[in-house]
N, C-alpha and C positions, 0 to 999 in steps of 0.2 A: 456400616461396613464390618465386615467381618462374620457375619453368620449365613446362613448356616456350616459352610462350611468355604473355605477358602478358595477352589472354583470357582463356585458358583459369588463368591463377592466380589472377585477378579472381573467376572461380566459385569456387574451390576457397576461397579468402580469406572469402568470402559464406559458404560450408558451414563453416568452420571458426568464424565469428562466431555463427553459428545454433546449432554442437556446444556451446558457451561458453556461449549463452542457455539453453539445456536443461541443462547439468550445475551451473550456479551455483546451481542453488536451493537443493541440498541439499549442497553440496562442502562437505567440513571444508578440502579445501586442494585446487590442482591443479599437477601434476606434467608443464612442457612439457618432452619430451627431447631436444630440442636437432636442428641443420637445418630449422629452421620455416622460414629465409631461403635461397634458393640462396647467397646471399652477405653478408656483413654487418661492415662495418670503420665504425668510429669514428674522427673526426677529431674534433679541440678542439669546432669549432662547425659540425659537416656529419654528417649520420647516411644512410643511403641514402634513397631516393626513393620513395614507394609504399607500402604496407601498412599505408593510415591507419587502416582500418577495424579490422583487427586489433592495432593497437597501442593504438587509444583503447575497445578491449572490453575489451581487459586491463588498463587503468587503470581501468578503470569497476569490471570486479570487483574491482578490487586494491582501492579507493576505499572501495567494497560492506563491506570488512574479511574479504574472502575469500584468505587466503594465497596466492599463487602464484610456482613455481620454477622457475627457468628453466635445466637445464643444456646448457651452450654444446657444439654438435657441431662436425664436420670443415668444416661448411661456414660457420658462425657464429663460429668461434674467437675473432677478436679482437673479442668483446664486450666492453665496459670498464665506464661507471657508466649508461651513459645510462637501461638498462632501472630502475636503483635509484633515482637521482635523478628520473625523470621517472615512470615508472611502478609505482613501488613495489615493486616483483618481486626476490626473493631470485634472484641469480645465482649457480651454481656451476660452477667450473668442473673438478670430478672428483668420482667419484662419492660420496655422501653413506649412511649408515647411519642409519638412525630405527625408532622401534615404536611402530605406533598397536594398541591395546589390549594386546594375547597377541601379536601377531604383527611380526617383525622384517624393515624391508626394507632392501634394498641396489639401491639406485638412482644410474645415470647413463646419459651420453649411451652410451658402450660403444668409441668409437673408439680403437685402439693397445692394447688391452685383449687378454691370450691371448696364447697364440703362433702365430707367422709373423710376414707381414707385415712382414718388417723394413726395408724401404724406406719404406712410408708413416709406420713409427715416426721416422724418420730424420728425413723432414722435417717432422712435428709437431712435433719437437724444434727443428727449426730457426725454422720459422713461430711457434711460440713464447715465440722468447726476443727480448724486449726492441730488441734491434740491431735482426733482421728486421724491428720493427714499425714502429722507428722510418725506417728508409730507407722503406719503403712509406710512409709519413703524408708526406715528402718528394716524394714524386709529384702530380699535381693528381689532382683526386677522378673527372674524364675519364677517364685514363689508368688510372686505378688500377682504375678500376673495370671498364673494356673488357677489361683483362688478365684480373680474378679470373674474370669470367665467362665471357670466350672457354677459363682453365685449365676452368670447370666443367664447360662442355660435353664438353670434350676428356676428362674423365673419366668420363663418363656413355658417353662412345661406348665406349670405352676396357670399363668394367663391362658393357655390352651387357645383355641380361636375365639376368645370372648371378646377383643378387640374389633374382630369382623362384623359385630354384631351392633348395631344402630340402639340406643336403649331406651326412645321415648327420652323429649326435650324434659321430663320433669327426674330423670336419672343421669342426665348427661352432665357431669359437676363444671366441666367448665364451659356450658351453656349456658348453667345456674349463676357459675361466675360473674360473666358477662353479663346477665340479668340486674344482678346485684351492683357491679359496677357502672354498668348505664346511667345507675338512681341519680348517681354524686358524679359522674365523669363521662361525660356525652361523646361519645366519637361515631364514625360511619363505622368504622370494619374492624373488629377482633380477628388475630390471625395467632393460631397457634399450632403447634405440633402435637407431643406425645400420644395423642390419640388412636393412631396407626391408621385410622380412618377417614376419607375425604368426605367432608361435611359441609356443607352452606345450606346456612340456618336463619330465617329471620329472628332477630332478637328482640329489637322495639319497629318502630315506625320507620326508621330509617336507618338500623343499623342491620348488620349482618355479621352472623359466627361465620369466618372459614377456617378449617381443620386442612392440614395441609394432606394428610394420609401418609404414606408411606414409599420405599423404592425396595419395598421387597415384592408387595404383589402388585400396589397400585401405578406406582410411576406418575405423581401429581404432581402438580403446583402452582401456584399462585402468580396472575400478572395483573398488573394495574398500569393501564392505557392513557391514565391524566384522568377521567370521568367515570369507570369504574373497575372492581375488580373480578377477575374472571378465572373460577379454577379450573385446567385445564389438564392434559392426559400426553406426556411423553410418547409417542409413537418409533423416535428414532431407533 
């Protein structure tokens, strides 16, 4: 939420309340994977500006006694309590292992995950630890905030539509991931985000990559029916 420009995230925010009104009926839990916010920093008593409809749907189902997790992406990172204390939502911040019936998943947001990439791991690392966070809450919430989001854009141009693009199972890092982790850590289904891309990939014999894509162009996501899971295409 929040790009590309504030319109047009005001619909997308509306679609994404409406996808929450249709899947609550019947959800045993819901699983958000993280960059819901172009940007999102927590100060003591300041949280960003905007996205009231979406955060007061998620209390409602939280409220409901509908479980929901929230794990923090590249662009959400310094998420702290607010979602806990005010909206009830289990916050994670790396990825989480669970088994609903037969079936075991491995779930998170996906960012710094694989190999490459070793510049963006650099400065996750840096972003955060503690120091980083605390100079940044040292800025007025103006300031702080003109920067994150002038950095966001500057990477969005930066990615161009390379994200669109499928790169072969032997370039995709966290297909690689999931490969790697199979070896030592058996489950049916990897579910991750940052990819921007809707993916379902076989991995080994009985596992499967799904990539959740995105709700700027794709409108996807993920349902699991007790026996398997199914990515599927918001139409509402």
């Amino acid at each position: 939420m929040g790009v590309p420009s504030h319109e047009s995230s005001l619909v997308r925010e509306k679609k994404v309340c409406n996808w929450l009104d249709k899947v609550k009926e019947d959800a045993a839990a819901i699983y958000l994977v993280g960059d819901i916010f172009d940007f999102w920093y927590e100060y003591r008593y300041t949280v960003p500006k905007g996205m009231v409809r979406l955060l007061g749907k998620i209390a409602e189902i939280s409220d409901a006694g509908v479980p929901v997790h929230f794990f923090v992406g590249n662009h959400d990172l310094w998420m702290k309590d607010y979602f806990t204390e005010e909206l009830g939502v289990t916050v994670h911040h790396t990825p989480i292992e669970f088994v609903y019936g037969e079936k075991r998943f491995y779930v998170g947001h996906g960012d710094g995950l694989g190999p490459g990439d070793r510049k963006y791991k650099i400065l996750r690392r840096i972003f955060a630890s503690k120091t980083c966070q605390w100079l940044f809450s040292r800025l007025h919430p103006n300031l702080a905030f003109y920067i994150a989001r002038l950095s966001s854009r500057r990477s969005r141009v930066i990615t161009g539509d390379s994200d669109e693009k499928f790169l072969g199972n032997e370039n995709e890092w966290l297909f690689l991931y999931c490969q790697e982790l199979l070896k030592s850590n058996p489950v049916d289904y990897f579910v991750f985000g940052h990819r921007h891309l809707p993916l379902d990939l076989q991995v080994g014999d009985n596992t499967r990559y799904i990539n959740l894509g995105d709700w700027i162009k794709y409108f996807t996501y993920a349902v699991f029916d007790g026996s398997g899971l199914e990515l599927k295409k918001f139409e509402g």
